[in-house]
TIFI-106900 format. One record per residue: residue in three letters; x, y, z of N, C-alpha, C, O in turn. Coordinates in steps of 0.02 Angstrom, whole numbers, plus 50000, padded with zeros to 5 digits. Layout:
ALAXYZXYZXYZXYZ;...
END
This chain:
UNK562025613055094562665614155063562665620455021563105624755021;UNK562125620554986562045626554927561685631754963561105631054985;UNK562015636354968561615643055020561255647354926561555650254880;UNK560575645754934560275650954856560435658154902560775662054869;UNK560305660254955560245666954973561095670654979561225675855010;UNK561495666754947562095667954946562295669854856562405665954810;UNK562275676154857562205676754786563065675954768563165671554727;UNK563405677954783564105676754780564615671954813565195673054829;UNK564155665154821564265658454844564975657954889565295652654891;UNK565145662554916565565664654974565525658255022566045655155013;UNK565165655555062565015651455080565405645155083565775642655126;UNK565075642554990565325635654959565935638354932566125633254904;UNK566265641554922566845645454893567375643254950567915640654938;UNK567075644755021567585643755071567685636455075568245634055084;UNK567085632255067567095624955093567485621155021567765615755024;UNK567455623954981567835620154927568665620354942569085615754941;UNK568745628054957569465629654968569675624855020570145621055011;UNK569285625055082569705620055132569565612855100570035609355116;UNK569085609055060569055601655049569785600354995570285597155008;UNK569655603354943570395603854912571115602854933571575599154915;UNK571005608454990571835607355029571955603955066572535602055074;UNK571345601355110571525596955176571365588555161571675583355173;UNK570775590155132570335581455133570365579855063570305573755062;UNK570425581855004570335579454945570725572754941570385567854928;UNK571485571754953571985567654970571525561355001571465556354967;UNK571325561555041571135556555082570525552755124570435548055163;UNK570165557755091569495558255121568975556655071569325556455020;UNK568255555155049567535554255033567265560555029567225563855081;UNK567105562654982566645570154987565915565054958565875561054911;UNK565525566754997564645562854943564165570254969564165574555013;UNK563835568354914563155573654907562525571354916562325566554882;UNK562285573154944561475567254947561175572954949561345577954981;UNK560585571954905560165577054881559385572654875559325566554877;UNK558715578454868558395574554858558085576554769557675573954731;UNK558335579754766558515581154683558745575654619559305573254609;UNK558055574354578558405571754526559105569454494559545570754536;UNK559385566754439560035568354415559795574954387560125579854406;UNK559245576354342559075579454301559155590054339559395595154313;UNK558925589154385559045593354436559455594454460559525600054482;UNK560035588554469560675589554532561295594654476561665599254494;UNK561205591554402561525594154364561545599854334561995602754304;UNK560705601854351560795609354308561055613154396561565616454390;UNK560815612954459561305616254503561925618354481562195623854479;UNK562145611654461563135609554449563165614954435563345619354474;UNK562955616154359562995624654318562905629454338563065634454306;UNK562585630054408562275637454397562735638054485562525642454522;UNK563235634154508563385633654592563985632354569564035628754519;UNK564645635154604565425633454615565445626854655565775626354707;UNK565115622254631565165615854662565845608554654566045606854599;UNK565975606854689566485602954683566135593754645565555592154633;UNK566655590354638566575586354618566455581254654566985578354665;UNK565705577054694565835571354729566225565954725566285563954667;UNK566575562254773566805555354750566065550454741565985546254698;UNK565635552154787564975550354770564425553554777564305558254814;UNK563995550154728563205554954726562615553754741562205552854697;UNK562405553554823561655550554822561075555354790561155561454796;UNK560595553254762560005557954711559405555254738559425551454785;UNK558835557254708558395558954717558175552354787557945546654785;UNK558385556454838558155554854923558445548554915558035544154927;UNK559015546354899559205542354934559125534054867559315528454884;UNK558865535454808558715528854777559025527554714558875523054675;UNK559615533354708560005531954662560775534054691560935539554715;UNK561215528254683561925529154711562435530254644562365526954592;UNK562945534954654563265533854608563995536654618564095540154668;UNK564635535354565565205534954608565695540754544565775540954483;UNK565815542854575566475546754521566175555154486565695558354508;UNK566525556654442566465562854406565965558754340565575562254308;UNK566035551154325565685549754279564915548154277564535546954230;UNK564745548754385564185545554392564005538754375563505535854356;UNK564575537454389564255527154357563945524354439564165525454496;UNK563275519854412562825519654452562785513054478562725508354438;UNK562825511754559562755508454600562125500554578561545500554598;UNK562415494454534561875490654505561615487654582561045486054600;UNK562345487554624561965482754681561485485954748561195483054793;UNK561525492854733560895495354778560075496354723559495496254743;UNK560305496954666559645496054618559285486354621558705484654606;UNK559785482254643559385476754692558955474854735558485470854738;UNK559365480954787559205480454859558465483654861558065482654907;UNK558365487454806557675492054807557025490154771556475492754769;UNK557305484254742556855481454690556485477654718556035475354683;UNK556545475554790556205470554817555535475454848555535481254869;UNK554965470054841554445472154848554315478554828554045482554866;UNK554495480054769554305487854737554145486354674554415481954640;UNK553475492054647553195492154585552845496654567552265498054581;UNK553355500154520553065509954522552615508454488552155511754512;UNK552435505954450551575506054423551015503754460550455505254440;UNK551125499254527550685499654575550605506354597550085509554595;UNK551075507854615551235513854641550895519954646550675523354692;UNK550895520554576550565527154525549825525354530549475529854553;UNK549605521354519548955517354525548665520754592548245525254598;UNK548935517854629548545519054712548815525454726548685526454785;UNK549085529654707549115536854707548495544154692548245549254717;UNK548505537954609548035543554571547245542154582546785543254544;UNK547255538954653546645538554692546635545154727546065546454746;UNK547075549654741547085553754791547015560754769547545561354739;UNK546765565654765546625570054732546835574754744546875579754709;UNK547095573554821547535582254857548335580254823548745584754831;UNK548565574754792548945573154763549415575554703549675571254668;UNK549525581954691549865582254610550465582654609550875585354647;UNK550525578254541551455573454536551875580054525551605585554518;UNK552435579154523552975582754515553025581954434552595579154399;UNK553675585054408553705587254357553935578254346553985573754388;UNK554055578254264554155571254256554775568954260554885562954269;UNK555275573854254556075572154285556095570954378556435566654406;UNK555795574154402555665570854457555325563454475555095563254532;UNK555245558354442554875552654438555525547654422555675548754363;UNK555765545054437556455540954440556145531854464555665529354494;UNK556555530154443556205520254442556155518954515555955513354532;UNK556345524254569556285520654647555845525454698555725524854758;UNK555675530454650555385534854658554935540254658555295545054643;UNK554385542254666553775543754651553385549254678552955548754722;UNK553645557054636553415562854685552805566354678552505566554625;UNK552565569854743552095572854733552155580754770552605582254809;UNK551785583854756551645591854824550835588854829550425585554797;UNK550905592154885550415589454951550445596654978550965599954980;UNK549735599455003549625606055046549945600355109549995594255105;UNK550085604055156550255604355213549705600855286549825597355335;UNK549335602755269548565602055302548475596855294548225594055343;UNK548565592955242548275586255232548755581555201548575576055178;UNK549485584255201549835577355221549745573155253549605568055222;UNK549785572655324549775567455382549155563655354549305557855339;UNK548425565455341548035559455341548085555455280548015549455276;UNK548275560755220548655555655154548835552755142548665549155096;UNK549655552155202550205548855189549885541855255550245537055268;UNK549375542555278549105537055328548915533355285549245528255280;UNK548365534155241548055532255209548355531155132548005527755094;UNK548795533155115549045529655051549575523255087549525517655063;UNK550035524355139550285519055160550005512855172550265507555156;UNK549315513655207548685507155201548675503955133548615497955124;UNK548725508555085548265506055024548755501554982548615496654947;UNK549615505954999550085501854963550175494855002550285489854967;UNK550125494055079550065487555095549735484455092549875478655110;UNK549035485955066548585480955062548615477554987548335472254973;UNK549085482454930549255477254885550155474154880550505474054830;UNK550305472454931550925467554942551585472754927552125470654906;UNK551455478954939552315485054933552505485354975552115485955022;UNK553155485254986553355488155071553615495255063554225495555061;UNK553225502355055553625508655047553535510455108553185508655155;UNK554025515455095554235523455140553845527855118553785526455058;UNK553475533455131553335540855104553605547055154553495549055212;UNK553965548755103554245555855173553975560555133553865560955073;UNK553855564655189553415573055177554035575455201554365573155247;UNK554205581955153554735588855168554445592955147553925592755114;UNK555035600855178554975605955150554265608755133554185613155091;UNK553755606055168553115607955189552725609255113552525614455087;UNK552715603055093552515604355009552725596854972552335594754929;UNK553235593554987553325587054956553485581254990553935579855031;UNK552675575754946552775568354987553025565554912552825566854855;UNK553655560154943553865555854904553935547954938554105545854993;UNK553675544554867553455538754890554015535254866554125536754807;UNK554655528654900554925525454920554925518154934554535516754979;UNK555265512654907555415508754920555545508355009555825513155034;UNK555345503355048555495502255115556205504155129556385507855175;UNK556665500555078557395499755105557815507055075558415508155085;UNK557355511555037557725517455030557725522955065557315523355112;UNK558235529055049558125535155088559075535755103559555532155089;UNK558975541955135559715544955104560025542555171560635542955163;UNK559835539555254560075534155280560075529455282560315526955332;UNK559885526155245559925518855198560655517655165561135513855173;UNK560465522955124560885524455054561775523955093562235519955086;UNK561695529455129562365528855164562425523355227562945523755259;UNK562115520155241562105514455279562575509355241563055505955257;UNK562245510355189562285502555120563255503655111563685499255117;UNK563345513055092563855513155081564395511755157565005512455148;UNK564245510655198564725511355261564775502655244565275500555214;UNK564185497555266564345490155258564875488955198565375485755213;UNK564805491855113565135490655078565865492755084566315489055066;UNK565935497555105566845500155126566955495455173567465492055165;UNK566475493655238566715489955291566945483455243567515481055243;UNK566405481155205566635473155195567355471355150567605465955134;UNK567565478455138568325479955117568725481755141569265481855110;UNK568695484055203569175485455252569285492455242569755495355269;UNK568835495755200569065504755198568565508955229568505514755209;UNK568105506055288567665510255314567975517455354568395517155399;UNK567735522655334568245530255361567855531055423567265530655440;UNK568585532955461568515533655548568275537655540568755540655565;UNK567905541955527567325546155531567015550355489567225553355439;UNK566465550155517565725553755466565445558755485565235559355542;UNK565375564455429564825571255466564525570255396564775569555339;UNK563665570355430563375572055394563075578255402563285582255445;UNK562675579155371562585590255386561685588755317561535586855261;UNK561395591555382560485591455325560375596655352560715599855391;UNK559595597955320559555605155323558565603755326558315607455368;UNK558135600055297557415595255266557415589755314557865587855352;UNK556795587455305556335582555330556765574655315556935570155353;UNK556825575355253557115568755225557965567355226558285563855187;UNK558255572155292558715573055300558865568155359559375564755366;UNK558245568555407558245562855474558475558655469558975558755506;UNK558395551255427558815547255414559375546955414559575541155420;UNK559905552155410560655553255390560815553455481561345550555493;UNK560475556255542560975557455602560435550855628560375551755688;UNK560225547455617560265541555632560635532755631560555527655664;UNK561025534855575561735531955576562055529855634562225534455672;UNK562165524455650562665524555725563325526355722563715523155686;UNK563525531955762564365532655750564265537955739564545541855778;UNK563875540855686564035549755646563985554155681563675553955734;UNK564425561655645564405565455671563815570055648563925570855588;UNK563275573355664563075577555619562845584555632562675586155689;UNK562835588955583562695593455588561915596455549561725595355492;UNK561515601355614560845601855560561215610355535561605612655576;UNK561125613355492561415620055486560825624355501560265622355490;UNK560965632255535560605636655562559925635955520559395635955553;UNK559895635255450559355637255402559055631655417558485631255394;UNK559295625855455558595619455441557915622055444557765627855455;UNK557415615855429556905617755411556415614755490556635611755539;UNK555875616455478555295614855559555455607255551555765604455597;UNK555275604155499555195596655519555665591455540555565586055567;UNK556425595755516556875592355543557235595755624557695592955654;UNK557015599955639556995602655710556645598555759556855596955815;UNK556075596955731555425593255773555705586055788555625582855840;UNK556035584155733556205577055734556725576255779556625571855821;UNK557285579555781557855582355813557805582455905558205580255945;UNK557135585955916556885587255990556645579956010556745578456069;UNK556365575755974555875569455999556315565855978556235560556009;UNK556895565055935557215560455939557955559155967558075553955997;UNK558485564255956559005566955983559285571556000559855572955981;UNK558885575356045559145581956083559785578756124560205583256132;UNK559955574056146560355570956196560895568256157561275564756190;UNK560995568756111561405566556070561765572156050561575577456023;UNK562505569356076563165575356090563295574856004563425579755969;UNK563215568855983563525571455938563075572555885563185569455833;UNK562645575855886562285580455834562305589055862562415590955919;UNK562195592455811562355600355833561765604455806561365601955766;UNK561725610755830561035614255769561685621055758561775625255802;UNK562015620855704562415625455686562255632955696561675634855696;UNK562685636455702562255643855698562465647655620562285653355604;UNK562785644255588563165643755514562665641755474562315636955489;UNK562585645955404562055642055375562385637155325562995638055318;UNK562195633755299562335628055237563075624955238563155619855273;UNK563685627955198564265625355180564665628955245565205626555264;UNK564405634455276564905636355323564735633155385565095632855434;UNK563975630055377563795626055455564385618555454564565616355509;UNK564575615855403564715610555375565765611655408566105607255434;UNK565985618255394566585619955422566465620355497566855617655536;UNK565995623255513565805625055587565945617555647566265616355698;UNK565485614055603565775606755635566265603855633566465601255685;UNK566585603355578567395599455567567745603955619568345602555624;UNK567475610555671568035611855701567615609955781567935608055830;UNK566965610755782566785607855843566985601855871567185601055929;UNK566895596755818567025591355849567805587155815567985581355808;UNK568045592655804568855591055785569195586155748569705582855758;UNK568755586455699568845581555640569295583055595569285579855543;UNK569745587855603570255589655534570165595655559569795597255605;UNK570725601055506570765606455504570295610255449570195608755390;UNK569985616555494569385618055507569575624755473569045627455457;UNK569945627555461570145637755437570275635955346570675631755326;UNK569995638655316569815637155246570555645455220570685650955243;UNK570785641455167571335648755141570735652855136570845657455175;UNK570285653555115569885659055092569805664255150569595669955148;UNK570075660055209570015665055294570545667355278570545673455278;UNK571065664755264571835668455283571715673855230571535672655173;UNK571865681155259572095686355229572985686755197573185689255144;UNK573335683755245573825686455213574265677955225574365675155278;UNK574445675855161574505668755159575375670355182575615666455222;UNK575735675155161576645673355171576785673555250577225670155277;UNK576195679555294576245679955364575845675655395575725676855454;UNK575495668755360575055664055416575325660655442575875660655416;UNK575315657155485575605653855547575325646055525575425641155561;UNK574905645555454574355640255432574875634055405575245635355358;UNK574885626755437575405624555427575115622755359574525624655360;UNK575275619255289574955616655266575185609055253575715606555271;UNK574595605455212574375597155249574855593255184575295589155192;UNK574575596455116574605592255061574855596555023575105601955040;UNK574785593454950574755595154875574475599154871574655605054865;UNK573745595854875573175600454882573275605654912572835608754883;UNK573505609654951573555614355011573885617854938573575621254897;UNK574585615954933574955622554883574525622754805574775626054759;UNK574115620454797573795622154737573385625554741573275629754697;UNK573005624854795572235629754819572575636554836572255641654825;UNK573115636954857573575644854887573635647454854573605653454866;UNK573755645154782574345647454741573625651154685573675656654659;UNK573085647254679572695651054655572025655254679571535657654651;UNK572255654854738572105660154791572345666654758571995670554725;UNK572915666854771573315673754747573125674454680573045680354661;UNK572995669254632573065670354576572335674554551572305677954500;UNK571725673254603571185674754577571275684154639570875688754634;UNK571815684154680571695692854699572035697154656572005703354650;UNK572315693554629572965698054565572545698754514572605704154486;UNK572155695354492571825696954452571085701954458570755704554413;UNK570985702154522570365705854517570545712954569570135716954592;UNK571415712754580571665717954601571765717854664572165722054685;UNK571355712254722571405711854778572315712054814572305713154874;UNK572705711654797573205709854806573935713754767573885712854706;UNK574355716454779575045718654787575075714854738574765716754688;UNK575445708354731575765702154683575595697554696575145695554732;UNK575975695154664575925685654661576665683354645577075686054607;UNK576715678254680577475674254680577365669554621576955665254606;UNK578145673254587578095668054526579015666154512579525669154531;UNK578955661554482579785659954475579855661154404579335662554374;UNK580355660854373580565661254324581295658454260581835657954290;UNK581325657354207581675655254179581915659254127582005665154143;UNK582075657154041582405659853990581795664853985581335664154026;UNK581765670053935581295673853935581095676753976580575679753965;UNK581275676954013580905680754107580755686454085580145687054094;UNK580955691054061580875695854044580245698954016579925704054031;UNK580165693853970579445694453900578865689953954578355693053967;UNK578925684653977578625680454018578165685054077577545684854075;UNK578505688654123578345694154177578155697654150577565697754166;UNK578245701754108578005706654055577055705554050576545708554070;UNK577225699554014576525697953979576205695954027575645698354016;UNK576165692354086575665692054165575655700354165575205703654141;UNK576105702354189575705707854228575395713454192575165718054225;UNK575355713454135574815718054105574075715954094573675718954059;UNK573915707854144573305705654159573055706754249572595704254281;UNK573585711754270573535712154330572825717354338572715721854297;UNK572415716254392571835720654395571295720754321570975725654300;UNK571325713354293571195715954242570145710854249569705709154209;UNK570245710554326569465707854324569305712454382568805710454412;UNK569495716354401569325720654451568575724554423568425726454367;UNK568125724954500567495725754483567085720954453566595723354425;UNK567125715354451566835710454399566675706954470566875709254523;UNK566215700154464566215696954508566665691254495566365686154480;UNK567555690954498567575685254487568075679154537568395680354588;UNK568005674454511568165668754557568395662854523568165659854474;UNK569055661354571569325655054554569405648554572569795647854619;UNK569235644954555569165637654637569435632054594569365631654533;UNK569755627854634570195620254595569725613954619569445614654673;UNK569635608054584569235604654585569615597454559569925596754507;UNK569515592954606569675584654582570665584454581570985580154551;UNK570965590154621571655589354623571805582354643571665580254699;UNK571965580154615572455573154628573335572554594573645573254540;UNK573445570954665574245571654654574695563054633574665557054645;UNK574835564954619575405557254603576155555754616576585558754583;UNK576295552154652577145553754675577375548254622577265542154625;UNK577905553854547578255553254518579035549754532579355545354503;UNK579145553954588579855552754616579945553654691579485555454729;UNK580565552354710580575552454785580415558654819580255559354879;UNK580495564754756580205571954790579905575454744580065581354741;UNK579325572854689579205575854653578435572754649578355567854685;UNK577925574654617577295574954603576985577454549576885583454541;UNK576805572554505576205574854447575395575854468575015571354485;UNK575285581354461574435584354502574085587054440574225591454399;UNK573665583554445573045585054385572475587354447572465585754506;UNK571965592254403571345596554422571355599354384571775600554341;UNK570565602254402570085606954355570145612854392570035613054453;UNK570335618454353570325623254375569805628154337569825628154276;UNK569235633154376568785634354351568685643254383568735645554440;UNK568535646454320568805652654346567985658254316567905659954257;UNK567435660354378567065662954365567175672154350567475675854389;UNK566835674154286567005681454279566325682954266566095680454215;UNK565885686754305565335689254284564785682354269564655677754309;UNK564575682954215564085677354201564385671354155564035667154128;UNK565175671754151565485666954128565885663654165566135666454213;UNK566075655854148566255650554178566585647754142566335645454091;UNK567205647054154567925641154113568005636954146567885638954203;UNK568175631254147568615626054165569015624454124568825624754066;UNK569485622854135570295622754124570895616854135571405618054169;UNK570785611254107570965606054121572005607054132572435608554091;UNK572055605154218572785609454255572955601654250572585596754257;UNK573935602354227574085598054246574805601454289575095605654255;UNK575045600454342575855604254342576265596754369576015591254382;UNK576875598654372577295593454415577725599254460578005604254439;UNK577675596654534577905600554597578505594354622578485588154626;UNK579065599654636579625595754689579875597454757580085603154768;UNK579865593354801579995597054853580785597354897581185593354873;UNK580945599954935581645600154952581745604354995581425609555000;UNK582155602555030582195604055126582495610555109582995610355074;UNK582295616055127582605623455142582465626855208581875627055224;UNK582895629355249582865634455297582515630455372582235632655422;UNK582675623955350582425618755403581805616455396581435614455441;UNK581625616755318580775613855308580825613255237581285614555199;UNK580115610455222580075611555153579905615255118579745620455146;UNK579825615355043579805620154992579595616254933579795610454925;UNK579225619054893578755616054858579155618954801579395624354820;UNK579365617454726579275623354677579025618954627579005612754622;UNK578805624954584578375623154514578905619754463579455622354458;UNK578795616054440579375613354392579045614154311579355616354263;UNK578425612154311578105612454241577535613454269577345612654327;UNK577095616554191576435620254210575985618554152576365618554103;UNK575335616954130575095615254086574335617154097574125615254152;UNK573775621154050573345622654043572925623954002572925629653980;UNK572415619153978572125620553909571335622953957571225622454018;UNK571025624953917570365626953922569815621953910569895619553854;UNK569255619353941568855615153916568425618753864568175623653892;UNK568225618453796567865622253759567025619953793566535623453780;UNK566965614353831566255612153833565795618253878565205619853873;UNK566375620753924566235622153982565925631653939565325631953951;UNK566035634853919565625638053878565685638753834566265639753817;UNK565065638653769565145635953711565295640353654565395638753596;UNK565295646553682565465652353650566085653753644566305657753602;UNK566425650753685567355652653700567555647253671567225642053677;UNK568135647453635568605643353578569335642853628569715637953629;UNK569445650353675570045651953703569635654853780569055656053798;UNK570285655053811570465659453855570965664653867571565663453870;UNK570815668153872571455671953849571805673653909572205678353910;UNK571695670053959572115670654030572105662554053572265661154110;UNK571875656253998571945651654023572685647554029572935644054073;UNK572905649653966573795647753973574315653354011574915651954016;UNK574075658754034574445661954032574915660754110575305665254126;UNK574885656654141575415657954193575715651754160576065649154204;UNK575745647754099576175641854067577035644954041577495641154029;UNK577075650454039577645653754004578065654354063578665655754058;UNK577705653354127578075656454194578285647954231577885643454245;UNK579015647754240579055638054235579015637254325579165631754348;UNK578865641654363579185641254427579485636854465579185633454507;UNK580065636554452580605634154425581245635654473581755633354447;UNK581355638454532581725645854572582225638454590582805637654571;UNK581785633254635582215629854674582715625454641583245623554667;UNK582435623654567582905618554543583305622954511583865620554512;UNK583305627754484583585631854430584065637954436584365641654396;UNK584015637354501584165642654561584175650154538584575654554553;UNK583525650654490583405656354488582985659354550582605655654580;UNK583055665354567582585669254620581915669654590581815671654532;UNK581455667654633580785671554635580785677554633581255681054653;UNK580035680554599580075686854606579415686854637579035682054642;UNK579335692954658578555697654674578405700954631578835705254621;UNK577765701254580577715701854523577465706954563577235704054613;UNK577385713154569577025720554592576495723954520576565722054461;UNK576095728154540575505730054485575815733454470576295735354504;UNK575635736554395576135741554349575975747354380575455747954413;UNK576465752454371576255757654408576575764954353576875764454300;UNK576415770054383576345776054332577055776554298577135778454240;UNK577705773954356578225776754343578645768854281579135769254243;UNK578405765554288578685758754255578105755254242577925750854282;UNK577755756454192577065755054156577165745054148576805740254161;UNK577775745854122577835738554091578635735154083578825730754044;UNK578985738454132579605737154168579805732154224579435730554270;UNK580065731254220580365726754282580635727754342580695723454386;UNK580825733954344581365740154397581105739754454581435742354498;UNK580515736854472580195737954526580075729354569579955728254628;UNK580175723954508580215719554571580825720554609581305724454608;UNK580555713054658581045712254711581045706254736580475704154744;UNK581495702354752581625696954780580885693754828580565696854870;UNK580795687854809580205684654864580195679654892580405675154855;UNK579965677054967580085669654984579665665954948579115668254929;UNK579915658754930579485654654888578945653354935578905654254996;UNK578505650554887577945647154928578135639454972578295634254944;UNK578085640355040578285632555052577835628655072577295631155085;UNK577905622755079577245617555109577745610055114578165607455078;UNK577375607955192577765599555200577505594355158576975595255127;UNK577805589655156577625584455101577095582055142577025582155203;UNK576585578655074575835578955087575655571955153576175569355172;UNK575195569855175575055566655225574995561155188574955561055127;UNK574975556155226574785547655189573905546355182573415546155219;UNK574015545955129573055544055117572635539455144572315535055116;UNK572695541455224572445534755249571475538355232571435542555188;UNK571125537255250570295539055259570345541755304570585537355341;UNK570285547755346570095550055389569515552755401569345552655460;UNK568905556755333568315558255376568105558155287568385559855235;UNK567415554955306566915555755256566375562155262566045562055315;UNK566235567655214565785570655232565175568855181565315567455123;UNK564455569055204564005567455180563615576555192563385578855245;UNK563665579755130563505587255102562735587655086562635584955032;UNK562255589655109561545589355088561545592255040562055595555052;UNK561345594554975561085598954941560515601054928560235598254881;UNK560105606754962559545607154963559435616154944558875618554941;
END
């Protein structure tokens, strides 16, 4: 999922943009990692990562659900049987080619080590003997040519999502379909699932290639991407035609795309699409509507126009969830999170959108706009000084029947004038799809 050799996370940048617009509405995003919490979280910080609906951790032995991480008591059951990390540790620190991982890596279902390469295989023979001969039933998987971790029998990150498919099933919300996407050793488990779709991405590693050839070369529905990480992960949703597959971050020019859009989500991810090229200059304007003040309102945006240009920066929306207020209207909360250089905001978005049949379709407009800054998110910033600023602008065109404008960059002859807009089509989009489940993706992070 996380490309490190992607210094400008281009990649996960694209895959966020399309999960936002297309699947957020209706779909499962999970992460299965074999990473600590302690680990999965400092990533969070340092990666434009989205928010799981769920979180498998360290290989598979900790489940957990939401933005709050509240943790799965009835798979911490299922693992408890015949397991006892102090046996564990015991018949370990018999082994001498053995040294543990750091101590955040050591989790109650779980027990790591690095291992040279050379002498995994007779290790992991011989420590498996030793744990059965005192009454454990584990797993030990060797990855990434450097780490054996020792396991409960019934864990591992196809377990983990096994457990979660029976539990949706025994509720009647199991999602017509699954891609999972690995990249490691301890990834095998996941395209062994019956039913899934999966993808290994170009960068996999030898051991899950090897496994791949001896176990399902014949299996249509696994792929070896030629995409590495988050873009192997798009690559499939269009191979095997699971949803729509072209992320806005592809579309160059959003007023001339032919791109129908799905949801809510769709006009929120667009809208700050534009909002993050206007700001770093990529872009002519940005469509904005307007009300009382228009004047002072337009004014004060566009003297932030080009005003991150040269910087590395980036904007991505996170956890949009929409709410139908009225028969054509919607309250949508998300995090909107806006990278400049080596700084990071999030921005707690709330707007309300209405929609209404124009020119033989629909039309979305902004009705209210709301944006505070999270102070947690860096601890040095009190403000933003571009975090409220499109709140003064009500876009507002369709109910108010004021015109949109095309806000254009200041230019030599009208520094900070108005003389130069011009009339613009609103942004439109059809009303959003019904939230049935359509595809769960299971995201490796490695």
């Amino acid at each position: 999922m996380v490309d490190h050799h992607d210094s400008e996370n281009f990649s996960l940048l694209r895959f966020n943009a399309l999960w936002e617009a297309n699947y957020r509405h209706d779909s499962l995003l999970v992460f299965s990692t074999g990473r600590s919490p302690t680990l999965y979280k400092e990533l969070r910080k340092e990666k434009p990562m989205l928010t799981p609906d769920i979180t498998i951790m360290s290989v598979g032995t900790e489940i957990t659900y939401g933005h709050s991480m509240v943790p799965d008591e009835g798979w911490v059951d299922v693992l408890n049987q015949k397991w006892d990390k102090n046996i564990v540790i015991e018949e370990a620190s018999k082994f001498s080619e053995l040294t543990p991982q750091a101590e955040s890596e050591q989790r109650p279902h779980k027990v790591s080590f690095y291992i040279q390469k050379d002498k995994a295989q007779a290790v992991t023979k011989a420590l498996s003997e030793s744990m059965e001969r005192r009454g454990l039933d584990v797993k030990i998987i060797y990855s990434g040519g450097i780490d054996l971790d020792i396991l409960p029998q019934g864990a591992g990150k196809g377990q983990a999502l096994a457990y979660l498919h029976k539990k949706f099933k025994s509720i009647g919300k199991l999602p017509t379909n699954t891609l999972v996407c690995g990249d490691s050793g301890n990834d095998a488990e996941l395209f062994s699932i019956p039913d899934v779709f999966g993808v290994m991405v170009s960068n996999a590693q030898e051991e899950l290639l090897q496994w791949h050839a001896e176990n399902a070369k014949d299996n249509s529905k696994i792929i070896h991407a030629s995409e590495r990480c988050a873009a192997g992960i798009i690559q499939a949703i269009s191979h095997f035609n699971l949803g729509p597959s072209t992320s806005l971050r592809d579309v160059k020019d959003f007023l001339n795309s032919n791109l129908e859009p799905e949801s809510i989500g769709h006009e929120i991810v667009k809208f700050y699409l534009f909002y993050e090229k206007w700001r770093a200059r990529r872009s002519r304007g940005i469509l904005l509507g307007s009300l009382e003040n228009s004047l002072y309102s337009l004014n004060s945006i566009r003297k932030h126009y080009g005003d991150s240009r040269g910087k590395q920066y980036r904007v991505w929306v996170d956890r949009v969830l929409p709410t139908k207020i009225g028969s054509d209207s919607w309250l949508v909360k998300f995090e909107k999170w806006e990278l400049s250089g080596e700084e990071r905001l999030c921005s707690w978005t709330t707007a309300i959108l209405s929609s209404k049949d124009s020119n033989g379709g629909n039309e979305l407009a902004w009705i209210a706009f709301d944006s505070e800054p999270d102070p947690k998110t860096i601890p040095h910033l009190s403000f933003s000084p571009y975090s409220g600023l499109l709140r003064i602008s009500a876009f507002a065109a369709a109910i108010f029947a004021v015109p949109p404008v095309l806000i254009p960059p200041p230019s030599a002859s009208s520094p900070s004038g108005l003389d130069c807009c011009s009339p613009a089509t609103p942004l439109s989009a059809s009303s959003p799809v019904s939230h049935s489940s359509r595809m769960a993706a299971c995201a490796l992070l490695l």
